[in-house]
N, CA, C and O atoms as a GROMACS GRO file, in nm:
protein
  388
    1UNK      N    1   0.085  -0.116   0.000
    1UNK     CA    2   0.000   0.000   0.000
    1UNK      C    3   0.090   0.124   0.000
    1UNK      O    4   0.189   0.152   0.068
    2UNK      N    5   0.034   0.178  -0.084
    2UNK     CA    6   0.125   0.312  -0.095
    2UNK      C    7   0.084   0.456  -0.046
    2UNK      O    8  -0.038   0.457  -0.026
    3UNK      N    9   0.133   0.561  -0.025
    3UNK     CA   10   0.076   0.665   0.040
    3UNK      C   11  -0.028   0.750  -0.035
    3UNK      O   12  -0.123   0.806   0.020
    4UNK      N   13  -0.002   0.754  -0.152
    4UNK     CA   14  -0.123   0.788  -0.228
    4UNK      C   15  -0.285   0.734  -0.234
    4UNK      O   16  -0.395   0.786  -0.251
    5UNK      N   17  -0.223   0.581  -0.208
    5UNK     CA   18  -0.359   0.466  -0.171
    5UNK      C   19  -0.404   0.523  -0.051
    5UNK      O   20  -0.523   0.534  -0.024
    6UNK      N   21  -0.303   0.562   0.030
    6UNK     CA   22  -0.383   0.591   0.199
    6UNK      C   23  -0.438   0.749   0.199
    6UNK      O   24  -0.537   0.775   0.268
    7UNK      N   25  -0.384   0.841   0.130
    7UNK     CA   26  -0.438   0.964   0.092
    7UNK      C   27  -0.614   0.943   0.075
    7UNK      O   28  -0.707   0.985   0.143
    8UNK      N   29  -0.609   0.866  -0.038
    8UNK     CA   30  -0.706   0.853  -0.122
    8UNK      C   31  -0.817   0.752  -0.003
    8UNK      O   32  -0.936   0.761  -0.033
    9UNK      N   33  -0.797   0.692   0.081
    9UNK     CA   34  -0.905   0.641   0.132
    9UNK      C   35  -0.921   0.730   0.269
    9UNK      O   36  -1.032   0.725   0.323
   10UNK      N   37  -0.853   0.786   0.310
   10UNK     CA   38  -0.856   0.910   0.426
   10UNK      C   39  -0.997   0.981   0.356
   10UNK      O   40  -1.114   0.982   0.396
   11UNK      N   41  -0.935   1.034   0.243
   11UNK     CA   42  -1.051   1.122   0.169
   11UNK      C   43  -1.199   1.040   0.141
   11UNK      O   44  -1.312   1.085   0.157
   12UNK      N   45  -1.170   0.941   0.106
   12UNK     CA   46  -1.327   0.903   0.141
   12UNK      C   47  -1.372   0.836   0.251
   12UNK      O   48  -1.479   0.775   0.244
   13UNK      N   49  -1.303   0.836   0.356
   13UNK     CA   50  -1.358   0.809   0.472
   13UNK      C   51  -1.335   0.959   0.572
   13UNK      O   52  -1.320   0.960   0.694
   14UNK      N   53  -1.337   1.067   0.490
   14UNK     CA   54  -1.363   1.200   0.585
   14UNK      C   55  -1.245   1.190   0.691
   14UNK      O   56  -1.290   1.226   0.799
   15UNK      N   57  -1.137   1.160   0.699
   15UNK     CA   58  -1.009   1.157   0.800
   15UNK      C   59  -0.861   1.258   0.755
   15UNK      O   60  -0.788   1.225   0.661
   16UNK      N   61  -0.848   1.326   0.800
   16UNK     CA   62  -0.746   1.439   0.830
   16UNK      C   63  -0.605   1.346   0.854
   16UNK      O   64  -0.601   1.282   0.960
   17UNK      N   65  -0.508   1.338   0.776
   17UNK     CA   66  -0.416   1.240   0.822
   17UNK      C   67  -0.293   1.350   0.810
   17UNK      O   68  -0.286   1.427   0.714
   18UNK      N   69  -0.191   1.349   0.924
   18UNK     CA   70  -0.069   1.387   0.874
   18UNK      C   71   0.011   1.372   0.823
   18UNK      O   72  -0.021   1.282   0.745
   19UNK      N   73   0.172   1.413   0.794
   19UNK     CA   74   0.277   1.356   0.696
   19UNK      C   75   0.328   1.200   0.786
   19UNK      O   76   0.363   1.086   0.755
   20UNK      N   77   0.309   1.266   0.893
   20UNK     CA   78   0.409   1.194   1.025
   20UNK      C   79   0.262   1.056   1.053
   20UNK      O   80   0.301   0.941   1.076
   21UNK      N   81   0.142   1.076   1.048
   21UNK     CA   82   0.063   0.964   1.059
   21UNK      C   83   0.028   0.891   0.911
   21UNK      O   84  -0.043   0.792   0.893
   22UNK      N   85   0.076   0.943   0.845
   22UNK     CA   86   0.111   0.879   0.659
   22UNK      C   87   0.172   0.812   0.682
   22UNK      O   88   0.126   0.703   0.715
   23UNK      N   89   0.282   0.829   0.681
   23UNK     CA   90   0.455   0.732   0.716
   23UNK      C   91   0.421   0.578   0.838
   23UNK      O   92   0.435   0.458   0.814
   24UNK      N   93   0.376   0.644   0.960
   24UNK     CA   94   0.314   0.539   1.024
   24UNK      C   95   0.198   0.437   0.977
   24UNK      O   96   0.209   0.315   0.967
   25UNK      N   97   0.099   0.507   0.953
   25UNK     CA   98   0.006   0.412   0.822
   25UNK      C   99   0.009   0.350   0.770
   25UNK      O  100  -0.067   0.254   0.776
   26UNK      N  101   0.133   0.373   0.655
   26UNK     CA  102   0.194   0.320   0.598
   26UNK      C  103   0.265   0.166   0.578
   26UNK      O  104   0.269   0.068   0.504
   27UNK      N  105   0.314   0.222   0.696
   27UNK     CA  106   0.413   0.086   0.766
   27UNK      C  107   0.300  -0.029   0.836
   27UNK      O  108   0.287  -0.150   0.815
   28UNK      N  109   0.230   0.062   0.923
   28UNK     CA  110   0.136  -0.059   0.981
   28UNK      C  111   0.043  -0.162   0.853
   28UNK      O  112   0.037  -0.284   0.839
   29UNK      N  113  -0.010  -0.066   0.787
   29UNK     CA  114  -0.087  -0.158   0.657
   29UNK      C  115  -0.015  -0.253   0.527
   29UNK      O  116  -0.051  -0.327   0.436
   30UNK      N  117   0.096  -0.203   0.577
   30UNK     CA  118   0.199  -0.289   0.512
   30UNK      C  119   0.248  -0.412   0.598
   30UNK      O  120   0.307  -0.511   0.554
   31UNK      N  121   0.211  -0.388   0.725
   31UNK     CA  122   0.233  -0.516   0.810
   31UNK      C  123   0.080  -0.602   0.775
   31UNK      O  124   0.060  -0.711   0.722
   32UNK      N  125   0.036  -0.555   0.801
   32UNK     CA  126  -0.120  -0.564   0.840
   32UNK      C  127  -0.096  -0.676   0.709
   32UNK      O  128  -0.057  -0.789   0.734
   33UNK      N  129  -0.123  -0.633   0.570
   33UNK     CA  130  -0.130  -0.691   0.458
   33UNK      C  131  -0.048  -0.797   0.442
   33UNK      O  132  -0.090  -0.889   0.372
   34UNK      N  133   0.082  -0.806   0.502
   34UNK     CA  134   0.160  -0.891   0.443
   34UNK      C  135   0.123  -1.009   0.563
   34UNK      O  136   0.182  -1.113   0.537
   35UNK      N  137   0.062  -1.015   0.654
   35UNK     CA  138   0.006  -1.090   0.769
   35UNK      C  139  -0.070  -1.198   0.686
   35UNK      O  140  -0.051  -1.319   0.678
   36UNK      N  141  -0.169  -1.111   0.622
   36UNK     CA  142  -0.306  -1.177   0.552
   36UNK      C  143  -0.218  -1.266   0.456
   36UNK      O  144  -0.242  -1.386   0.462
   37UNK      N  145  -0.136  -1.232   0.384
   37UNK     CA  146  -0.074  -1.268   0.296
   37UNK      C  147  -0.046  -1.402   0.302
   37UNK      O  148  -0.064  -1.496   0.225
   38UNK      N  149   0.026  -1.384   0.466
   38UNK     CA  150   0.099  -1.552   0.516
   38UNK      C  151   0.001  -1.610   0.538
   38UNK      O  152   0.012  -1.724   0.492
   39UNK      N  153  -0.141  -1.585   0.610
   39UNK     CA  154  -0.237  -1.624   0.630
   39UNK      C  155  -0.254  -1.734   0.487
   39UNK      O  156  -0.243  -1.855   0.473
   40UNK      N  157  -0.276  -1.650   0.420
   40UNK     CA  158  -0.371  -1.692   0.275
   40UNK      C  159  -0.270  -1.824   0.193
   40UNK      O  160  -0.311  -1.919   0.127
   41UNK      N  161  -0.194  -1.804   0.211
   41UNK     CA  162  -0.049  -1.904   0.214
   41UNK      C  163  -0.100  -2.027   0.238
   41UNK      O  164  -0.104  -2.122   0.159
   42UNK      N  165  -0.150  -2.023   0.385
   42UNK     CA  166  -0.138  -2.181   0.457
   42UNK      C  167  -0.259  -2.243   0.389
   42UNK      O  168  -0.368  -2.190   0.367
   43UNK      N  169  -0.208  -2.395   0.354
   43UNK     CA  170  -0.275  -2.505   0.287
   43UNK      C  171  -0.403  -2.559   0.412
   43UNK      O  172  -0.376  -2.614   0.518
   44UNK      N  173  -0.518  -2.530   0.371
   44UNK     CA  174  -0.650  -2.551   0.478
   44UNK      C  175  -0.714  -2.668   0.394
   44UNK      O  176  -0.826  -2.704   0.431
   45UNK      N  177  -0.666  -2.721   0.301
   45UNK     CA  178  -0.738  -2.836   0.185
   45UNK      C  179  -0.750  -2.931   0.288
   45UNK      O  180  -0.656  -2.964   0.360
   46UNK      N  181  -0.869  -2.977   0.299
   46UNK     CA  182  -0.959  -3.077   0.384
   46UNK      C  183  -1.000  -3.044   0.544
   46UNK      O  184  -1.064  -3.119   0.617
   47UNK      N  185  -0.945  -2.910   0.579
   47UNK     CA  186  -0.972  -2.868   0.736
   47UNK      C  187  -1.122  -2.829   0.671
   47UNK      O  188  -1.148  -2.790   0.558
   48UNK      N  189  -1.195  -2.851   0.766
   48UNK     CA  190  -1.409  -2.862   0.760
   48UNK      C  191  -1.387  -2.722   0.882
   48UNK      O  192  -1.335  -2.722   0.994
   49UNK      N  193  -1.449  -2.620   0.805
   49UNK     CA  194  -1.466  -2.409   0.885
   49UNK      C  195  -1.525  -2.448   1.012
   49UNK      O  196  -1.622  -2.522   1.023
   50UNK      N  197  -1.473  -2.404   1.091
   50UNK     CA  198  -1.517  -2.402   1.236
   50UNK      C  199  -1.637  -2.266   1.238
   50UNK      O  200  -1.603  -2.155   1.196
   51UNK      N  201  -1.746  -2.285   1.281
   51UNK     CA  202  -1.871  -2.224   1.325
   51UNK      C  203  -1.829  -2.121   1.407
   51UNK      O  204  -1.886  -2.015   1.378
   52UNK      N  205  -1.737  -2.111   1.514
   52UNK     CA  206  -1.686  -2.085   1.613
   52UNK      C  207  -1.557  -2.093   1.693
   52UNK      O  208  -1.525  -2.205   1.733
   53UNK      N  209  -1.489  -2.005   1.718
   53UNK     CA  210  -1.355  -2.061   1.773
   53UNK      C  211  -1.372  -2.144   1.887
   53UNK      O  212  -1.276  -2.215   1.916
   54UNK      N  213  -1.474  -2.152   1.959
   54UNK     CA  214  -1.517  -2.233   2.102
   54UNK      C  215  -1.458  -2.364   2.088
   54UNK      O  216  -1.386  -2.437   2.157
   55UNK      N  217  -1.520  -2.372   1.956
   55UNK     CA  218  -1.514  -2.531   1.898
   55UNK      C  219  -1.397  -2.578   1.915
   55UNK      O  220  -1.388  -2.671   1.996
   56UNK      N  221  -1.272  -2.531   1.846
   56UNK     CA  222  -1.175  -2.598   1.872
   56UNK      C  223  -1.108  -2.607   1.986
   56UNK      O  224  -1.029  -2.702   1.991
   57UNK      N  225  -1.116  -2.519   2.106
   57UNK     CA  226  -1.063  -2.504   2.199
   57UNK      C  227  -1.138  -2.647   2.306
   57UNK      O  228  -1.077  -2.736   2.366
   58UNK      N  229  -1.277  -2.623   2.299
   58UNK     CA  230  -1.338  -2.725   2.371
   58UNK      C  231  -1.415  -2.818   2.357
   58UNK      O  232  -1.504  -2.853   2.434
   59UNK      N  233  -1.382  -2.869   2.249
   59UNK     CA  234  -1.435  -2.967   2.164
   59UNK      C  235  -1.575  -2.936   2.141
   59UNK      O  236  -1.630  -3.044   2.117
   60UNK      N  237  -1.630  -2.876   2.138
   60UNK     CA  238  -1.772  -2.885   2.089
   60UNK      C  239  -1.902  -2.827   2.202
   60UNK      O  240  -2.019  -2.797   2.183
   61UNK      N  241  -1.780  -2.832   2.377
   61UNK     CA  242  -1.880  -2.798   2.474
   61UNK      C  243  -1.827  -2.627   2.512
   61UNK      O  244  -1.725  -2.579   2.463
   62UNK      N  245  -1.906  -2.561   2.596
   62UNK     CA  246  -1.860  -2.492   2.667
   62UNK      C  247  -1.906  -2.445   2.812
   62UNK      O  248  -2.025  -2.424   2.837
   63UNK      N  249  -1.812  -2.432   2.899
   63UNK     CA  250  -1.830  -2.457   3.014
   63UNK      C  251  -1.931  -2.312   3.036
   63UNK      O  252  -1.924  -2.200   2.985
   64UNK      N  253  -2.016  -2.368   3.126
   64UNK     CA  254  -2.128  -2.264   3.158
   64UNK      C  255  -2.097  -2.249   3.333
   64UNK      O  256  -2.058  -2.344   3.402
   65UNK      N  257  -2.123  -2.112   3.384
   65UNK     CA  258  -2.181  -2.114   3.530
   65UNK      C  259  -2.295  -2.163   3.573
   65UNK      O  260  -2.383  -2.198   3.494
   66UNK      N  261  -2.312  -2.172   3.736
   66UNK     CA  262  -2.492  -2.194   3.763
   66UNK      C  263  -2.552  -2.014   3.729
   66UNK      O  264  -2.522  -1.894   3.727
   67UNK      N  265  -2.630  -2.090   3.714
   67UNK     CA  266  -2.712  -1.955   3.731
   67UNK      C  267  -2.801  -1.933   3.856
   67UNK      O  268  -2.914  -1.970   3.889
   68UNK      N  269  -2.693  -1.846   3.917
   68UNK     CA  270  -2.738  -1.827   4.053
   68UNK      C  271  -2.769  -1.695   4.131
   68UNK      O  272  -2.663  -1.632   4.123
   69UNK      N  273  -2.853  -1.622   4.199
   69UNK     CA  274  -2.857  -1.506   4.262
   69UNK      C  275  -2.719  -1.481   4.333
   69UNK      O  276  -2.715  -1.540   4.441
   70UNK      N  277  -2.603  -1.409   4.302
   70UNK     CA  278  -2.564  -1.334   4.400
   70UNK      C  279  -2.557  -1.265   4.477
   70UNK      O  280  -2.498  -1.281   4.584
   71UNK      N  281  -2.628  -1.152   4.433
   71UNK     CA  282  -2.639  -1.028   4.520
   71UNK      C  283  -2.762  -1.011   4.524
   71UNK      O  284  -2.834  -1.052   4.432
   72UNK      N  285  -2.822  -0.935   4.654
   72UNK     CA  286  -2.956  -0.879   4.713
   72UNK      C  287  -3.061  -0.775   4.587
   72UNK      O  288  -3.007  -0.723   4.489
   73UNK      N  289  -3.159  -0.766   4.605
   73UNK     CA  290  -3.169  -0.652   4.524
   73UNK      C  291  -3.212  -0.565   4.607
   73UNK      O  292  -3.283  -0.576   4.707
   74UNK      N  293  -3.140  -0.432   4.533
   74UNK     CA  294  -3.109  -0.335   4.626
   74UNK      C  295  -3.180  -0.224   4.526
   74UNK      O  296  -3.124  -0.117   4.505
   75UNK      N  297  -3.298  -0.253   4.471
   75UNK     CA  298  -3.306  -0.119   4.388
   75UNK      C  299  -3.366  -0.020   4.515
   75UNK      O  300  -3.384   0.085   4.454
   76UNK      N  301  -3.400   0.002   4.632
   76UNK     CA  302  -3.433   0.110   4.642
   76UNK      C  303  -3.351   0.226   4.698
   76UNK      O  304  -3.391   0.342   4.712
   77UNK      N  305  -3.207   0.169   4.733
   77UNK     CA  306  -3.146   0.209   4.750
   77UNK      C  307  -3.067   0.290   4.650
   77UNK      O  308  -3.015   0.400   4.662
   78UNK      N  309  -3.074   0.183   4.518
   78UNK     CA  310  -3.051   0.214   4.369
   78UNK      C  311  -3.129   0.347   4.265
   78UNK      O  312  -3.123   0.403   4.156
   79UNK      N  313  -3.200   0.344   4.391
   79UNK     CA  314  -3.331   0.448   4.273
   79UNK      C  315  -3.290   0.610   4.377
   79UNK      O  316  -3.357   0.709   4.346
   80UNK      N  317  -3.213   0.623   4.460
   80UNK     CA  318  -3.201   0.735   4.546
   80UNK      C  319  -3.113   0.778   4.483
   80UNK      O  320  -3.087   0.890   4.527
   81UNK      N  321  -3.047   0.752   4.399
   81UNK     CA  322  -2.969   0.869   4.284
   81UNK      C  323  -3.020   0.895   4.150
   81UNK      O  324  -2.968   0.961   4.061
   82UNK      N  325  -3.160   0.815   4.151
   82UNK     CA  326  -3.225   0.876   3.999
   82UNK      C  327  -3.275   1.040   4.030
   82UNK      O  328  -3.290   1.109   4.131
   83UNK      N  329  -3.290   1.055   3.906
   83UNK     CA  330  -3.311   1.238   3.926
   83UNK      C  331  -3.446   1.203   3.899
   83UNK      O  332  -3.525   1.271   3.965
   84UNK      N  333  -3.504   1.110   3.816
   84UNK     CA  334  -3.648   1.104   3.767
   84UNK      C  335  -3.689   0.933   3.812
   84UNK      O  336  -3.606   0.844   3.794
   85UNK      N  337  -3.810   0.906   3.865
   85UNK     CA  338  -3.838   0.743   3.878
   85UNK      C  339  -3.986   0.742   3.883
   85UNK      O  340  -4.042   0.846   3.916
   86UNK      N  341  -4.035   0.668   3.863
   86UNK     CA  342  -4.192   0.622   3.839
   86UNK      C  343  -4.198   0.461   3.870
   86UNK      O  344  -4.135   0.376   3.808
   87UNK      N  345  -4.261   0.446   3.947
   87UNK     CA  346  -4.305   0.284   4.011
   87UNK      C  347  -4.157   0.230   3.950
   87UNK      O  348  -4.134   0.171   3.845
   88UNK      N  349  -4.073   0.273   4.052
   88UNK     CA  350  -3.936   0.207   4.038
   88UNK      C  351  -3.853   0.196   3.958
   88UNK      O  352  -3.746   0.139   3.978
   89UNK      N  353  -3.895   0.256   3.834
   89UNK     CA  354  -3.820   0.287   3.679
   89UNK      C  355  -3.745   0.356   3.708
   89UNK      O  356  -3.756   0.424   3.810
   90UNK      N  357  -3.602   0.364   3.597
   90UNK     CA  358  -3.557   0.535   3.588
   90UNK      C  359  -3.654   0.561   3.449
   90UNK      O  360  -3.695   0.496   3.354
   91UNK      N  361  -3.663   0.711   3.506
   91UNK     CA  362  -3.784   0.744   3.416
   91UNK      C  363  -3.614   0.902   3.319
   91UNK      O  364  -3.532   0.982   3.365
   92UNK      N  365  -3.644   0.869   3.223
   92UNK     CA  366  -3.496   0.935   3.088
   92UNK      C  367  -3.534   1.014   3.020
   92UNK      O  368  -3.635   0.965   2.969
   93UNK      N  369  -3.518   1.126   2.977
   93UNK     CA  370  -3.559   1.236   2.856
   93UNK      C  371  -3.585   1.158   2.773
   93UNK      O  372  -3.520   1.054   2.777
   94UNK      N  373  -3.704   1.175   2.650
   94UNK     CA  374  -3.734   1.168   2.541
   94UNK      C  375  -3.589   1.204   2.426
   94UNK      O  376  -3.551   1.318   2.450
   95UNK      N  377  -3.547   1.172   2.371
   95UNK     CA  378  -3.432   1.181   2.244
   95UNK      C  379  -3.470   1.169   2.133
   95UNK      O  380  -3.415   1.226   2.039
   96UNK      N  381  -3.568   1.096   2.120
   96UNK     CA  382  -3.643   1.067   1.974
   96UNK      C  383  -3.794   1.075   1.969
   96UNK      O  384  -3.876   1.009   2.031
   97UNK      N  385  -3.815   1.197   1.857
   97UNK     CA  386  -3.913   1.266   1.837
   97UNK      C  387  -4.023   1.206   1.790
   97UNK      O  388  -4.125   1.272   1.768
   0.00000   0.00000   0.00000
């Protein structure tokens, strides 16, 4: 990738780049790329796409917690720093018209 390439996509992605974050850019997407590169390299002929990285790590399961109450509920203690509440809600400005 060349600096003109990175000019040119700054500009259509609306980004202000400097000389000194060009040069850095530069270098990183030139790592970046040549990564994929080695990637794209390695022979995957007969490996079957994993759904999920879970999968390979734990064969197929994954360990779950209980699902259990820890803590008390404490909303009313919780609701003494709302600025606004209604039957226990936080009650929030409107944002969308």
């Amino acid at each position: 990738m060349n600096t003109q390439e990175i000019k040119h996509l700054a500009k259509l992605s609306s980004l202000e780049i400097s000389d000194s974050e060009l040069d850095f850019l530069t270098q990183e997407l030139d790592a970046i790329i040549s990564m994929v590169d080695e990637l794209q390299a390695v022979d995957t002929e007969g490996m079957e796409p994993l759904f999920h990285p879970i999968q390979m790590i734990m064969a197929l399961s994954q360990p779950l917690r209980q699902d259990c109450v820890t803590e008390s509920n404490s909303r009313e203690q919780n609701m003494k720093s709302a600025p606004a509440q209604q039957s226990g809600l936080f009650l929030v400005p409107k944002v969308i018209e």
